[in-house]
Structure formats: structure tokens, C-alpha cells
C-alpha positions in Angstrom: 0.0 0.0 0.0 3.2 2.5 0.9 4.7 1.9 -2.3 1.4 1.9 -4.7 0.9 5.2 -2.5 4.5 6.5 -2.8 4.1 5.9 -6.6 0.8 7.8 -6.9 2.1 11.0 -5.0 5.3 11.4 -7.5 2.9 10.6 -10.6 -0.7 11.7 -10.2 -0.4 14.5 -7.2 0.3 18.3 -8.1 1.5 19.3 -4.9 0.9 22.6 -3.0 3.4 24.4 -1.9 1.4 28.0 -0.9 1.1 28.8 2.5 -1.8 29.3 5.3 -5.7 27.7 5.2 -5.8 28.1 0.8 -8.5 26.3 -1.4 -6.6 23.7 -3.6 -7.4 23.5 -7.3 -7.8 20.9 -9.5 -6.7 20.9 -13.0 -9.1 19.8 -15.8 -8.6 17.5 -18.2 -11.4 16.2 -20.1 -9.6 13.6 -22.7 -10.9 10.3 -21.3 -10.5 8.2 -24.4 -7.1 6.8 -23.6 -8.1 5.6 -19.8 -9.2 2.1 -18.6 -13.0 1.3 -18.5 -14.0 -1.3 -16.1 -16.8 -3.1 -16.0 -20.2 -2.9 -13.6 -22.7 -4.8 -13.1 -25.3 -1.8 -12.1 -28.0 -0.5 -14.5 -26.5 2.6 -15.5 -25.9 5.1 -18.7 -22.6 4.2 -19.2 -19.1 3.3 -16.9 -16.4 4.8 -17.3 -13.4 5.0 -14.6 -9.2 5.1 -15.0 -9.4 4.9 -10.8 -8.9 1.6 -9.0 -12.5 1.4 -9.0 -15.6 1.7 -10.9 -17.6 4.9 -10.6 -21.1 4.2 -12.4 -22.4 6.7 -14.8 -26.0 7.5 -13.2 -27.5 11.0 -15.2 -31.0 10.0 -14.0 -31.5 11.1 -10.1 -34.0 8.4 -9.7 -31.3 5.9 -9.8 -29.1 7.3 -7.5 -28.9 5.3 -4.7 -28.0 7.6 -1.1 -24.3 7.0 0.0 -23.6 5.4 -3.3 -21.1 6.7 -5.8 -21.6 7.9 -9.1 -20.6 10.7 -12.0 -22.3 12.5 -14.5 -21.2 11.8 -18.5 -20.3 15.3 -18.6 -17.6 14.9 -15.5 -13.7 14.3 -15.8 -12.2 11.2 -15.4 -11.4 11.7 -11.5 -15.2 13.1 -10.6 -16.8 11.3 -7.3 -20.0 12.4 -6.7 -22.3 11.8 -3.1 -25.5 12.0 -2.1 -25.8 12.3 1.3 -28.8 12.7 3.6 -29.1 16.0 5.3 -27.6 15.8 9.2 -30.0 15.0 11.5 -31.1 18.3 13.2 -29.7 20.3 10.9 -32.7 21.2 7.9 -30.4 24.5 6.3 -27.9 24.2 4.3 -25.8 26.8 5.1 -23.1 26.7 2.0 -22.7 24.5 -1.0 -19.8 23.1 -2.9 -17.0 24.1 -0.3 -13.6 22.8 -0.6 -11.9 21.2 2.0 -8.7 23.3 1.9 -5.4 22.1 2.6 -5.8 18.4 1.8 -2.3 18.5 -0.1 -0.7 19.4 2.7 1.3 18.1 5.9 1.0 14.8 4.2 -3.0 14.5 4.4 -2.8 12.9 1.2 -2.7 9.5 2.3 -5.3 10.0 4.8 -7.5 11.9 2.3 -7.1 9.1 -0.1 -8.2 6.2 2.3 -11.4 8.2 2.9 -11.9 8.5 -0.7 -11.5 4.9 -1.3 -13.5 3.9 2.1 -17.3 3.1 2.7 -20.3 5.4 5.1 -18.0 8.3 4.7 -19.2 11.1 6.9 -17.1 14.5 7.8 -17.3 16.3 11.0 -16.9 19.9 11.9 -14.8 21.3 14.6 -14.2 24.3 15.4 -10.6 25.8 16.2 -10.9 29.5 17.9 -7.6 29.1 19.5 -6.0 28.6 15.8 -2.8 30.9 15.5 -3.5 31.9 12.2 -7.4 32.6 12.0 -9.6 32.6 15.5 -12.6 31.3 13.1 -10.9 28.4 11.6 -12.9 25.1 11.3 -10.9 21.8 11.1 -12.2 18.8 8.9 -12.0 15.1 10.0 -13.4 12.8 7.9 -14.9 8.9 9.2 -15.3 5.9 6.9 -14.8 1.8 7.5 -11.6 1.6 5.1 -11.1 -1.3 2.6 -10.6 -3.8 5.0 -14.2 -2.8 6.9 -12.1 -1.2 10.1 -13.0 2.0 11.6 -10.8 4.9 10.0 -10.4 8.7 10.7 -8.3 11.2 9.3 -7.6 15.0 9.7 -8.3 16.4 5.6 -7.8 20.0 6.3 -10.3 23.1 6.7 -12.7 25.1 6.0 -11.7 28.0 3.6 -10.7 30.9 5.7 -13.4 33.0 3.2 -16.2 30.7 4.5 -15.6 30.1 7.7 -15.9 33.2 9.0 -19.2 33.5 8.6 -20.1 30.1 9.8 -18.2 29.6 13.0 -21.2 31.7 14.9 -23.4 29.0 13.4 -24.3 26.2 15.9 -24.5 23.5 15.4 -22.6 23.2 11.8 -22.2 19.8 10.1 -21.3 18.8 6.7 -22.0 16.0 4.1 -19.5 14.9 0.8 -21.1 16.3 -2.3 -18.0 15.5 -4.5 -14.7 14.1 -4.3 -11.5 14.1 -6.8 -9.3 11.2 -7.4 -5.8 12.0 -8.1 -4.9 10.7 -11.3 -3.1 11.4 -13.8 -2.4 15.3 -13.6 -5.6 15.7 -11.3 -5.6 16.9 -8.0 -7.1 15.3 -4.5 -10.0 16.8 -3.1 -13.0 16.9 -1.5 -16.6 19.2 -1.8 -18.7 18.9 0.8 -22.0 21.3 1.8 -22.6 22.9 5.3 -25.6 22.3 7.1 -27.0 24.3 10.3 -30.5 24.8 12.1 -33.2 26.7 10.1 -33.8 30.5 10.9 -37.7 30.6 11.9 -39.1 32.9 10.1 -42.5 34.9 10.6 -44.8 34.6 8.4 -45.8 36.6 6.2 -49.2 37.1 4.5 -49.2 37.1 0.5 -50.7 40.3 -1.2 -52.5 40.7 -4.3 -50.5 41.9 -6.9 -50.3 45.8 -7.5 -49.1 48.1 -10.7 -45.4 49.5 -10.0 -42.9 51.3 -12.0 -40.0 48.5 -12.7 -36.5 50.1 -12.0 -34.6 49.8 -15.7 -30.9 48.8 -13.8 -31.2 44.6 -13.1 -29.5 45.1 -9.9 -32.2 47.5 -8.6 -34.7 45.1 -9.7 -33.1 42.7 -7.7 -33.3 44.4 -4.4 -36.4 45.9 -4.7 -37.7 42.3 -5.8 -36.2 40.9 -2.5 -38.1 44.0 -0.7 -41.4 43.4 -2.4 -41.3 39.5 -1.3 -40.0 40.5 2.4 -43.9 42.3 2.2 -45.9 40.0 0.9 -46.0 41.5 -2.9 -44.8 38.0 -4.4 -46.3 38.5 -7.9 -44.6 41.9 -8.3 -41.3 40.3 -7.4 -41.8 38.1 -9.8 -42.4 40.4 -12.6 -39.1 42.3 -11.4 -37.0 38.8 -11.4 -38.8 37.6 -15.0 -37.6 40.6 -16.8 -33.8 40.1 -15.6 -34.1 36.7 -16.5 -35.4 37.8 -19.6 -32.1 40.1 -20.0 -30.5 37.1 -19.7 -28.8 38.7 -16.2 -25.6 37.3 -15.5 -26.1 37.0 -11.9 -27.6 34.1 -9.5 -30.0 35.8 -7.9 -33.5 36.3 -10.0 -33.0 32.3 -10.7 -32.6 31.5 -7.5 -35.2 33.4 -6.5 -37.9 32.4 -9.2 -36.9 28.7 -8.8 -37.4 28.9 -5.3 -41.0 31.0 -5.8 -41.8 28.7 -8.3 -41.2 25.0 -6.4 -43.2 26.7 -3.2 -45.7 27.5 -5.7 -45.7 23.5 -7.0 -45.1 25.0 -10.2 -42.9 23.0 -11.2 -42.8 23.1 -15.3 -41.9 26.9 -14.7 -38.9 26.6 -12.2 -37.9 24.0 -15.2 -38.1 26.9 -17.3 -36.3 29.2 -15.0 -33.4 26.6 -14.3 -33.0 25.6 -17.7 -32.7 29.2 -18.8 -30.2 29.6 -15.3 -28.1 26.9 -16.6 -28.4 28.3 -20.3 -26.5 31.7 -18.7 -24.0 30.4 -16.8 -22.5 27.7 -20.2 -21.9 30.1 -21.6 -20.1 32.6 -18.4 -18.0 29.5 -17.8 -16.5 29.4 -21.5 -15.9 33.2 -21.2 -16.0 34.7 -18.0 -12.7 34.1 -15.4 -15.3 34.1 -12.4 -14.4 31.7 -10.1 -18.1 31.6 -8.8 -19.7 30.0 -12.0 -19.0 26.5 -12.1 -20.6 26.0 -8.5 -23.4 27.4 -8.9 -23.9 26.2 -12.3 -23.4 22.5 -11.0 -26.1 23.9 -8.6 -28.8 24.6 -11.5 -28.5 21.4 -12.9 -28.9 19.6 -9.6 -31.9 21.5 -9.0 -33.3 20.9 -12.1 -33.1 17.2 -11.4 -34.9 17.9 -8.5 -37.7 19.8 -10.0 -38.0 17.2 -13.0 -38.3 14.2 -10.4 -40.9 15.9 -8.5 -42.9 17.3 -12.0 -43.3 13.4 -12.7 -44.0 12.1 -9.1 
């Protein structure tokens, strides 16, 4: 195991060498038509994996079994993707997509690379406010039985410095695996995960009939003012003011987010679709021109939302 190890560091790893809690990159590389397919025996799309083991093509999320690995066809070779169930006690998620940063370092690889490869991974929050470098810091241990069905634990790394400050005054915070990468090749290790805390209760508040406004022309104004007119109850102006940025094609989040979330409240279901698909429309093409570092997450975020939506549509 040390030498296959040893061998896969000087070969497959691009090490880290920056300094301090930093999120770790991974480089793409999306020619796949020179790497080893193995074979499943799941009902699937396709397989496809150049890792030690198979990784089960699954594009429909009605075959996606919970704690189960699979990929998407569009993913790179090294893609691990999770679904988790949402931490007991814990109904918000608080933040999506985060790294785990630091996993390259102080020799976490190996560690890192045993919880990839193990079975009823889980990842645990603790938080560090006697850190020397940042009194917000949030450490990472991940738990899984390893290959030979014994109990392992391992320190990964932390919480981005960017996101942790505004969680550590959240309690209590978990965290499930959303994705993981498998180093090989030129690819990097790493892990995703999303943030979980307690839900905010909110007051209710009553819905009001819909009432003629003058629509602000700047998108960003619409935005805010739409957030305004739903914080009062004036849902079907807010709508208006989100529809006509989405009709802009507004390069933004926000009016999608919004609408999709209006819309599934609403049951509406074949117009969050429509929303989502145009959402996901947006940000293709952002992420072939636009060096926003933002636009891949939340674009892997529209399309998982649009699963969601199509899966309830047909239930």
C-alpha cells in the first residue's frame, strides 16, 4: 500500500506548496478516451473509470442510490460524486460546494485518499478559535470503515478561511460529501462537501394581491427591490421584477434562484424548469468566457436543482 501510495504521489499528485488555510485547485482534463474502462454490473448510462475502482455513470437522479457513488457523463475522469442525507437536526444548508482546503498538505494525502476509497463516509466539523492563524478556523476530520471494513479517521484540512468566517457563529454546523477528486493522472485530491446548520424561523408573512409598480430599468435594482417586495408579501410583483432580468439574460444568480425557489413553493414545477433551464443556459456560456471563479458552482447547482424539479414534475 506505501509503495502503490508513494508511486501515486510522484505521478498523479500536483502538490501545494502556498502557505496558510488556501483552497486547492484541480486541474481539468477532459480527454478520457485513452483511460481504462471497467466493468459494472449496475443498470446505468454508461461506466467509465481510470481509478482503482468503478464509478457508475447515473444522469437520471432516480437511480441514484443515497451513499452510493456515481458521475455524471459530462464529469472528468477523477469526478466522485455523493448523495448524502441531510444531518439530523440540521434542515439548512448553510453553503454549498466548499472545498476542503489544505488536503495536499502536511502529508494529508494519504489520509485523504483512504477516505476516498472507504465506505459510510461522513465529515465532522470542529471548530478551532484558538487557531494561531485565524480565531474562526474550522478543522475537517473525515470517518469511513476503510477497505478492510475497520474504523478509520483522518484530519483532511479546513474550512476555507473565506467561508468560515461567517459560519463559526453558526451552531450546530455539520457537513456531508457532495463531491470528491481522485488523483490521477495530472488531477488533484480533493473533496466538496455542503454545510448544514438549524433553520432561521421565520415569521410569516401574508401574500398580497399583486399591485401596478414602475419597474426600475438597472437589473441590480430590480433585484433588491424584488427581495423587498417579497419580504412584504407583494410576491407577484417580485416576480415580474426577477422575469424581466431573466429575460435580460442577467448574469447573476439571484432572479434564478429566487424564481426557482417562488416557483417549487408554488408547485409550479414546469416553470422553475423553465427558469433553471434558462439559469443553466446563462452560466455555459459565463464558464466558456467569463474568469469568475463563482460560475462553475453554482452552475453544477442549477443542474442539480433541475433534477430535482424534473423528479418531482413526474412524481
Amino acid at each position: 500500500m506505501f509503495k502503490f501510495l508513494k508511486n501515486l504521489f510522484q505521478n498523479g499528485y500536483k502538490q501545494d506548496s502556498s502557505q496558510g488555510i488556501e483552497q486547492s485547485t484541480h486541474k481539468t482534463n477532459k480527454n478520457t478516451s485513452e483511460m481504462t474502462q471497467l466493468p459494472t454490473t449496475q443498470t446505468i448510462d454508461e461506466t467509465t473509470s481510470s481509478i482503482s475502482f468503478a464509478v457508475p455513470v447515473i444522469n437520471d437522479p432516480t437511480k441514484r442510490e443515497f451513499d452510493s457513488e456515481y458521475k455524471l457523463k459530462s464529469d472528468n475522469e477523477n469526478v466522485i460524486r455523493l448523495n448524502q442525507l441531510q444531518p439530523k437536526g440540521c434542515s439548512k444548508k448553510v453553503a454549498e460546494f466548499v472545498p476542503v482546503a489544505g488536503v495536499t498538505k502536511d502529508n494529508r494525502e494519504e489520509g485523504a485518499l483512504k477516505f476516498i476509497r472507504g465506505k459510510n463516509r461522513s465529515l465532522e466539523l470542529i471548530k478551532d478559535p484558538n487557531n494561531p492563524y485565524d480565531k474562526n478556523a474550522i478543522k475537517v476530520h473525515g470517518h469511513c470503515k476503510d477497505e478492510d471494513d475497520n474504523d478509520f479517521s483522518t484530519f483532511l484540512g479546513f474550512v476555507p478561511a473565506k467561508n468560515a468566517k461567517s459560519l463559526a457563529k453558526l451552531e450546530p454546523l455539520k457537513a456531508t460529501v457532495k463531491m470528491m477528486y481522485y488523483p490521477v493522472n495530472s488531477e488533484t485530491i480533493g473533496i466538496r462537501m455542503d454545510v448544514w446548520s438549524k433553520a432561521n424561523k421565520r415569521k410569516k408573512v401574508e401574500e398580497k394581491p399583486y399591485e401596478k409598480m414602475k419597474i426600475p430599468s438597472n437589473p441590480v435594482r430590480r433585484n433588491t427591490e424584488g427581495r423587498d417586495l417579497e419580504k412584504k408579501g407583494y410576491i407577484d410583483n417580485a416576480i415580474e421584477f426577477y422575469e424581466l432580468n431573466l429575460k435580460e439574460q442577467f448574469d447573476g444568480n439571484f432572479p434564478y434562484d429566487r424564481l426557482a425557489i417562488i416557483y417549487r413553493k408554488r408547485k409550479q414545477y414546469n416553470e422553475e424548469i423553465r427558469v433553471l433551464e434558462r439559469a443553466i443556459s446563462v452560466f455555459e456560456d459565463l464558464e466558456k468566457s467569463s474568469p469568475r471563479s463563482d460560475v462553475n458552482p453554482k452552475l453544477e447547482k442549477f443542474k442539480e436543482r433541475l433534477d430535482r424539479a424534473k423528479e418531482l414534475r413526474n412524481k
